[in-house]
N, C-alpha and C positions, 0 to 999 in steps of 0.2 A: 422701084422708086421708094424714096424714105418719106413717111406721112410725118406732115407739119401739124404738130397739136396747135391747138389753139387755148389760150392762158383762160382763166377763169374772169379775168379782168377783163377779157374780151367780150364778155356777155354780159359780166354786172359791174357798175362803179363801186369797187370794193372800197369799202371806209381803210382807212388804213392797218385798225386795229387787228379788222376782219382781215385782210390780208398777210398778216402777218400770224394770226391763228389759224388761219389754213396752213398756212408756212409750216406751225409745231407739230400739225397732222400729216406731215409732210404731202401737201398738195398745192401745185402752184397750177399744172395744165389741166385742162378740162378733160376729162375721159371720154370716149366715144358714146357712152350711153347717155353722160351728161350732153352732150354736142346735140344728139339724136332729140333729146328731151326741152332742153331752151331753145333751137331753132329749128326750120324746118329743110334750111339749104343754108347755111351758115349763119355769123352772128348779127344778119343783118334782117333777115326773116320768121317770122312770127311763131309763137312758139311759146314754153312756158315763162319764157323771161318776157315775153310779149304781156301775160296772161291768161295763153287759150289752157286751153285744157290737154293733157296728155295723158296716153295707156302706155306703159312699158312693160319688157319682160324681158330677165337677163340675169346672170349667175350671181350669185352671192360676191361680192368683192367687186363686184361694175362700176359701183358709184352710184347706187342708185339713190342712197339716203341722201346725197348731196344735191342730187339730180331734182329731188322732190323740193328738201326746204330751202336751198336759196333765193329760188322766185318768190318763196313766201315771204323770209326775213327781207329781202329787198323791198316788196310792196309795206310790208308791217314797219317794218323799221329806218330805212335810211329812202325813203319817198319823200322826204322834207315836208311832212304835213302839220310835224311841231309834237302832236301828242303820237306815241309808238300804238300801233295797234294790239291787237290781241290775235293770237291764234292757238288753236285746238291740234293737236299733232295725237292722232289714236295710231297705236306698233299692239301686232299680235303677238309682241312676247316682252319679257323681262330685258331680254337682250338688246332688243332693239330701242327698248325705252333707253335705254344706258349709252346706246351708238348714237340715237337722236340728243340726250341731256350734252353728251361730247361735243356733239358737230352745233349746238346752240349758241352754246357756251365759249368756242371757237370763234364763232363769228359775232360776238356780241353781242349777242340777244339775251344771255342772263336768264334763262327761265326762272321766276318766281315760284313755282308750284311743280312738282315730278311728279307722278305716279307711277308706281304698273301694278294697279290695279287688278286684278281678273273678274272681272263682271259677270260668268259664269260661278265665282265661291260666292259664298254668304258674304255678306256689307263688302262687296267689290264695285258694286254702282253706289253704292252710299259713300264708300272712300275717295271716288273720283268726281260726286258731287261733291264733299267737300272741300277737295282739292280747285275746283271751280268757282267754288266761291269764297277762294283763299286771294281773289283778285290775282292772279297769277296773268301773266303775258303770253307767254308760252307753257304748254302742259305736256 
């Protein structure tokens, strides 16, 4: 049997812009880890795009980075509450700071403030407070 993906639009009302920056990343259908992660038995059951909480584990290239920050940009920013919220995004490396700034930036969110910081060197927790109170939206 051929499995029917299910689109990302299925789970979140994507602004248009964001749609179309998923597009340049070339990403329109949801990936099985994404699926796993916003619902619990499809897009109609509760799940991270609901706003519960979720654990995942799955190989490098799953979708996971996507998997994590849509239900945030969706709550932070297109929730129609008039002002965009804030959010904190911590990656254990340089790399993934640069996959997260991507997939931000994609979807309209605009981070204000980047870091990758290493808060293990010398002024690596100092650089990412002042990166925090650079008023930034996303970090």
């Amino acid at each position: 049997a051929t499995r029917q993906f299910a689109t990302v639009g299925d789970y979140f009302a994507l602004p248009e812009a964001a749609r179309a920056g998923l597009e340049t990343l070339g990403i329109t259908d949801a990936a099985p880890v994404q699926e796993a992660c916003w619902t619990a038995d499809g897009p109609k059951a509760p799940g991270a795009a609901a706003g519960e909480s979720v654990c995942v584990h799955a190989p490098t290239g799953a979708g996971k980075t996507l998997a994590m920050v849509l239900p945030v940009i969706a709550k932070t920013r297109w929730s129609g509450r008039g002002s965009p919220g804030r959010a904190l995004v911590l990656a254990p490396s340089r790399e993934l700071v640069a996959q997260y700034e991507t997939l931000l930036r994609a979807l309209g969110a605009d981070p204000l403030a980047v870091t990758s910081a290493t808060l293990g060197a010398p002024g690596g927790a100092d650089r990412l407070a002042d990166a925090l109170e650079a008023d930034g939206r996303a970090v």
